[in-house]
Backbone as CSV, one residue per row, in Angstrom:
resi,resn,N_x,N_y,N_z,CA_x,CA_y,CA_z,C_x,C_y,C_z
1,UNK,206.335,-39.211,-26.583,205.924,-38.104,-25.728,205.865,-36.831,-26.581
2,UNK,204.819,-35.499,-26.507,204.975,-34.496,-27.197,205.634,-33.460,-26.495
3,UNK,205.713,-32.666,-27.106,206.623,-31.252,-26.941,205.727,-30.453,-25.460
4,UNK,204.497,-30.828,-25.511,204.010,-30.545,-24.616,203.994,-31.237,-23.212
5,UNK,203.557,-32.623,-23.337,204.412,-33.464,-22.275,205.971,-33.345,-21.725
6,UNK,206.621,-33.236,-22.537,207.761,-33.020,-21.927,208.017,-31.606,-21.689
7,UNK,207.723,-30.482,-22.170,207.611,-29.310,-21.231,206.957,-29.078,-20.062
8,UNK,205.857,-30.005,-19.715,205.195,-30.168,-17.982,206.200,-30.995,-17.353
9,UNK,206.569,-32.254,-18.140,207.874,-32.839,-17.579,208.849,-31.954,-17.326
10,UNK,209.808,-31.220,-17.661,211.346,-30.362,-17.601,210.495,-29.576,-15.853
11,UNK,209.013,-28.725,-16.395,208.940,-27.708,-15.472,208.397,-28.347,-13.666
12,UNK,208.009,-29.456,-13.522,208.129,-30.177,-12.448,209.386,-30.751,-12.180
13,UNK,210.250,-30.909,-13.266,211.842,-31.411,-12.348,212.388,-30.235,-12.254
14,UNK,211.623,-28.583,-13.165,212.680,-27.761,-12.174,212.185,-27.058,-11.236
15,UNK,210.786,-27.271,-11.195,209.987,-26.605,-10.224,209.321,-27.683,-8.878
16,UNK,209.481,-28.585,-9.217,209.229,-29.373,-8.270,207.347,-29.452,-8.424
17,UNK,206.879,-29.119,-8.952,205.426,-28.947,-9.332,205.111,-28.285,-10.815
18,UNK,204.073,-28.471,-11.310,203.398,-27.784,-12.759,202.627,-26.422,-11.975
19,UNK,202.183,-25.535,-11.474,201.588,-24.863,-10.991,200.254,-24.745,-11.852
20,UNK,199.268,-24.532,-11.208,197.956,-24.470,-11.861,198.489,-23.758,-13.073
21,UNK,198.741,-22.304,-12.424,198.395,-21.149,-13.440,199.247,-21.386,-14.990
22,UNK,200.391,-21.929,-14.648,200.897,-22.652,-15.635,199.990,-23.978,-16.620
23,UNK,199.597,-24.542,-16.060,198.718,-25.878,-16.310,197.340,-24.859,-17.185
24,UNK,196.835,-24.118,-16.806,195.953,-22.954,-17.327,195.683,-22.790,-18.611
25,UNK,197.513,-22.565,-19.244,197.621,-21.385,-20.178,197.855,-22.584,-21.676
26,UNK,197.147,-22.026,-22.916,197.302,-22.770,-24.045,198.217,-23.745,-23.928
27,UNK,198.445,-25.073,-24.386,199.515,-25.601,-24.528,200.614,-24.862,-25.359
28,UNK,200.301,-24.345,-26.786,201.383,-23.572,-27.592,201.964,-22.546,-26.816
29,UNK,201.266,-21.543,-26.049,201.833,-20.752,-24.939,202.723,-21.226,-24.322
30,UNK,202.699,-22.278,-23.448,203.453,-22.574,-22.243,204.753,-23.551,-23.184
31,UNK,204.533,-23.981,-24.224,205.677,-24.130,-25.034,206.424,-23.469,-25.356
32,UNK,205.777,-22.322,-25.880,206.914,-21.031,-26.011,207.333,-20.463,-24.745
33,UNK,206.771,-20.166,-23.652,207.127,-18.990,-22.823,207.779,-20.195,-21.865
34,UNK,207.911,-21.204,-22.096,208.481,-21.655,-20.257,210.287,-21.613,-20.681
35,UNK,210.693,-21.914,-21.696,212.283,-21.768,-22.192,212.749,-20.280,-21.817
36,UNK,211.826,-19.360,-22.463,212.060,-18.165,-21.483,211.820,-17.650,-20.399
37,UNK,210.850,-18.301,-19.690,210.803,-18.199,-18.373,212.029,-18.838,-17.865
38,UNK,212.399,-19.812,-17.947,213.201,-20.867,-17.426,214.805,-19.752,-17.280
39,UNK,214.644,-19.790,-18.548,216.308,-18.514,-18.958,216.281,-17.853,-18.077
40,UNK,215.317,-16.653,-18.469,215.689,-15.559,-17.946,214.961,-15.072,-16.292
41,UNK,213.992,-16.280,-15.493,214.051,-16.091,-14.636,214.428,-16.568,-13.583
42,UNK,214.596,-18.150,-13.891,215.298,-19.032,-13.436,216.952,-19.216,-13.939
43,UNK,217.405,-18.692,-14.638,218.636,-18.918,-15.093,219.682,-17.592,-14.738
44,UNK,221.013,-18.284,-15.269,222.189,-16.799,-15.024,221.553,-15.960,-16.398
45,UNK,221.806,-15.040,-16.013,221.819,-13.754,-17.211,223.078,-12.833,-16.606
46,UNK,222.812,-11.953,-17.904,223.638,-10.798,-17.480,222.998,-9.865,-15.882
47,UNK,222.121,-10.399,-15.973,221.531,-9.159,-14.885,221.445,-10.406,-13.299
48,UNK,222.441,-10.303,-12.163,222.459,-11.439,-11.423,221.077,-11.781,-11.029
49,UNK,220.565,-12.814,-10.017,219.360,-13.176,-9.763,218.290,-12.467,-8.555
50,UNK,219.780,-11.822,-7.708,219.236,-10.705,-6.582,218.750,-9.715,-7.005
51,UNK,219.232,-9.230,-8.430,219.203,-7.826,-8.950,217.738,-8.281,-9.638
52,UNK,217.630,-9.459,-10.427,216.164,-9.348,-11.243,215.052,-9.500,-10.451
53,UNK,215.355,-10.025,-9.311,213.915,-10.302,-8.145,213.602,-8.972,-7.279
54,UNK,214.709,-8.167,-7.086,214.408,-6.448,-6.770,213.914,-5.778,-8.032
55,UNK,214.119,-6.076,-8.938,213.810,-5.264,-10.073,211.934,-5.932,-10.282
56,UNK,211.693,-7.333,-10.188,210.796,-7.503,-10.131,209.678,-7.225,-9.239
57,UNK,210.316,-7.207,-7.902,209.516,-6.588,-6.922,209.487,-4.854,-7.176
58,UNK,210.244,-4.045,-7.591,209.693,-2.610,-7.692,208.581,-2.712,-8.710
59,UNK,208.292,-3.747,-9.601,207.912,-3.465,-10.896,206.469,-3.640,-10.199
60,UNK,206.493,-4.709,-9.666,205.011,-5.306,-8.931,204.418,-4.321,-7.617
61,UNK,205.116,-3.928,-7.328,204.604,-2.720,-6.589,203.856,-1.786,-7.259
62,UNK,204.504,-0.915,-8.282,204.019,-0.294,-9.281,203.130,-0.744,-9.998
63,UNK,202.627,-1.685,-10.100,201.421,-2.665,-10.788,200.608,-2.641,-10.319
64,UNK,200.647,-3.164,-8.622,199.821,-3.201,-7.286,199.593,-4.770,-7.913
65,UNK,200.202,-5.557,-8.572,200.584,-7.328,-8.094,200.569,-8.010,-7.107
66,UNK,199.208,-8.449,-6.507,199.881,-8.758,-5.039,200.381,-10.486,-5.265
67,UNK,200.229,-11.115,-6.385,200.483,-12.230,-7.303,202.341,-11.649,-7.431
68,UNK,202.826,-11.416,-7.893,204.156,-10.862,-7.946,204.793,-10.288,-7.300
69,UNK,203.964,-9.556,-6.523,204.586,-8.602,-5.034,205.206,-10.241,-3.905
70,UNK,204.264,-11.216,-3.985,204.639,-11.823,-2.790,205.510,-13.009,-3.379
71,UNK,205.864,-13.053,-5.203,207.126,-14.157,-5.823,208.192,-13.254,-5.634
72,UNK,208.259,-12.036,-6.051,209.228,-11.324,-6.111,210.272,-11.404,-4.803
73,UNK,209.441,-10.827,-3.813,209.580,-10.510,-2.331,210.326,-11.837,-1.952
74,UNK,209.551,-12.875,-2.169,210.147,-14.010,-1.407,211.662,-14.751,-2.423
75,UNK,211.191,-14.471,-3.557,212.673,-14.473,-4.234,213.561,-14.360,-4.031
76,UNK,213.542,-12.888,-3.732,214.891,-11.801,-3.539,215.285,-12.352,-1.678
77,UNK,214.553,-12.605,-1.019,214.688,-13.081,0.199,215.983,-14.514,0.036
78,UNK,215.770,-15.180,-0.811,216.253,-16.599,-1.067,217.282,-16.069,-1.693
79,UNK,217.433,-14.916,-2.687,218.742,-14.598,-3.154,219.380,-13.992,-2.387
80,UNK,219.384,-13.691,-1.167,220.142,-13.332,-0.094,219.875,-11.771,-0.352
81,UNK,218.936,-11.205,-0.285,218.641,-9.716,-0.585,218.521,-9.551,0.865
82,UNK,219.122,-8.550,1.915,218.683,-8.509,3.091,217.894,-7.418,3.301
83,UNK,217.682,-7.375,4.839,216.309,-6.081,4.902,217.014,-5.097,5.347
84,UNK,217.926,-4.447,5.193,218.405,-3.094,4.329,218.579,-2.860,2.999
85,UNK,218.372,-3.457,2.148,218.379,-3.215,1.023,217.305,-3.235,0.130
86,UNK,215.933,-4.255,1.059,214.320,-3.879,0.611,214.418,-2.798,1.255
87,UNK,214.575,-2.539,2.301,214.217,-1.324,3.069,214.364,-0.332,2.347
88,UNK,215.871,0.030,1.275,216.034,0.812,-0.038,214.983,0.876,-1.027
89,UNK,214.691,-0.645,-1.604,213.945,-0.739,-2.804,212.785,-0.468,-2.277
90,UNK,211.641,-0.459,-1.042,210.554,0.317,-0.837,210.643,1.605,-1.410
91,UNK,210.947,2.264,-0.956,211.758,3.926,-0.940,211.730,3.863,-3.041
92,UNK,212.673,3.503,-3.516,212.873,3.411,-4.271,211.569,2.695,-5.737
93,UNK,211.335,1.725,-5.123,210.021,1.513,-6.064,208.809,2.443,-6.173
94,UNK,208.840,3.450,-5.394,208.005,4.442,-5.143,208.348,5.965,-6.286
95,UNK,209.642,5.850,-6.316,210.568,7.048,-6.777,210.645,7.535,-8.453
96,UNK,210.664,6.605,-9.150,209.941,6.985,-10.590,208.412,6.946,-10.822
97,UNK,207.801,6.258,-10.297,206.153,6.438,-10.467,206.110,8.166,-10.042
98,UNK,206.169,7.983,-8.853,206.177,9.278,-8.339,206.610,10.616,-9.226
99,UNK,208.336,10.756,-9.551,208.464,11.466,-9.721,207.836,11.886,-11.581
100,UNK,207.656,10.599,-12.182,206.614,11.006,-13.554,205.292,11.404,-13.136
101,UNK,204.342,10.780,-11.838,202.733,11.785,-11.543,203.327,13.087,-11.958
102,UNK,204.624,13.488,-10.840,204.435,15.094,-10.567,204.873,15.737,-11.895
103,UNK,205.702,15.335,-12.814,206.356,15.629,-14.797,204.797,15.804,-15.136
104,UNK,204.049,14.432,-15.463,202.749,14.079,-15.706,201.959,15.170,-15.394
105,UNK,201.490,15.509,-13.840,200.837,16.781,-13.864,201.317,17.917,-14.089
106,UNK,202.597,18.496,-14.295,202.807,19.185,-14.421,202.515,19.554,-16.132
107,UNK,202.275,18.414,-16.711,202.560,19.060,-18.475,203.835,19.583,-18.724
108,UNK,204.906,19.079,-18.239,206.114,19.345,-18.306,206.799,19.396,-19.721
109,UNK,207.020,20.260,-20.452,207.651,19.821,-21.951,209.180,19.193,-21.677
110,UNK,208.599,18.125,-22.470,209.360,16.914,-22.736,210.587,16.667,-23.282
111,UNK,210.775,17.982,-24.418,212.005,18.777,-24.784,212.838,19.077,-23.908
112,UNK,212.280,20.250,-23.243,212.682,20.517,-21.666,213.257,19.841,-20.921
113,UNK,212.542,19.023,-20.354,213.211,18.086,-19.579,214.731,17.300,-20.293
114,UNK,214.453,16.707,-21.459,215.817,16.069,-22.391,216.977,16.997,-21.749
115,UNK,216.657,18.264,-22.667,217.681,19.342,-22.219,218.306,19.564,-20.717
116,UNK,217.591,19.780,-20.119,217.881,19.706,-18.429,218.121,18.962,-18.431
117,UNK,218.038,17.263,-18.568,218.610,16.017,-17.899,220.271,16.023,-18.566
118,UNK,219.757,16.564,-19.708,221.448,16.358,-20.271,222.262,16.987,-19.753
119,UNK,222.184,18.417,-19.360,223.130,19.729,-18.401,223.369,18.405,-17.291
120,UNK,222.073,17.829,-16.482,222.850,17.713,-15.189,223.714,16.383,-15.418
121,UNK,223.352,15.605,-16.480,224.328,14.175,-16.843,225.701,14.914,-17.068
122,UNK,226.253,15.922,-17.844,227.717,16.723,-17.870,227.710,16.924,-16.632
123,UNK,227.129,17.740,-15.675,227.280,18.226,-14.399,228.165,16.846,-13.595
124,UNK,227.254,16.194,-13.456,227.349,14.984,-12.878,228.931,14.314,-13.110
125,UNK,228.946,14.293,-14.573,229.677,13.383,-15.198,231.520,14.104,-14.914
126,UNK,230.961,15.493,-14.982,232.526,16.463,-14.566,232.674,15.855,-13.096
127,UNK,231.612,16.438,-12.421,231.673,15.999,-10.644,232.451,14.893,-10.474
128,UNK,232.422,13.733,-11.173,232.525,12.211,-10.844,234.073,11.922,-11.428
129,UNK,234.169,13.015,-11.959,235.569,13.481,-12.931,236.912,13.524,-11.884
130,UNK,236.845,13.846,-11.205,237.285,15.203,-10.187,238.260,14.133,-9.025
């Protein structure tokens, strides 16, 4: 059997199917990328599995993914993400795009900003002190 056969083999016993889009992509591709797919999206990491499927769904929002908007979504559903806490990450996947347009249009110097973020990280960091 080759390296390639048995990587469609591993990803139907852990996926229960080869998915087209998978089936698609170079064989040397899907040799390399399914061990890391497998790891780091299917597997433990440092970052738990609720946390990477919210993180994936803000990302796909911001993309406008509707291919990733609806793995993500249903992911984080299965990792027990409940709907107060999408209800957050809506809100929230919105909140850095956003607040770089308004930096972005503004021509904001970039210096500037460093400086200011650093005052309010001490600010913060005394506050949390206390």
């Amino acid at each position: 059997m080759s390296k390639y056969e048995d990587i469609l083999k591993d990803i139907e016993e852990t996926l229960g199917i080869v998915p087209g889009y998978m089936k698609a992509l170079p064989e040397d591709v899907l040799i390399h990328d399914w061990g890391l797919y497998k790891k780091y999206y299917l597997g433990e990491t440092k970052i738990p599995a609720k946390y990477k499927e919210m993180i994936g769904l803000a990302i796909a929002a911001n993309i406008k993914c509707p291919y990733c908007q609806y793995d993500h979504l249903e992911a984080a559903k299965m990792e027990g993400t409940t709907e107060e806490e999408l209800s957050e990450l809506y809100y929230l996947a919105s909140f850095t795009s956003r607040w770089s347009a308004m930096l972005h249009a503004q021509n904001y110097n970039y210096e500037a900003f460093k400086k200011e973020s650093e005052k309010i990280k001490k600010h913060l960091e005394k506050k949390s002190s206390k």
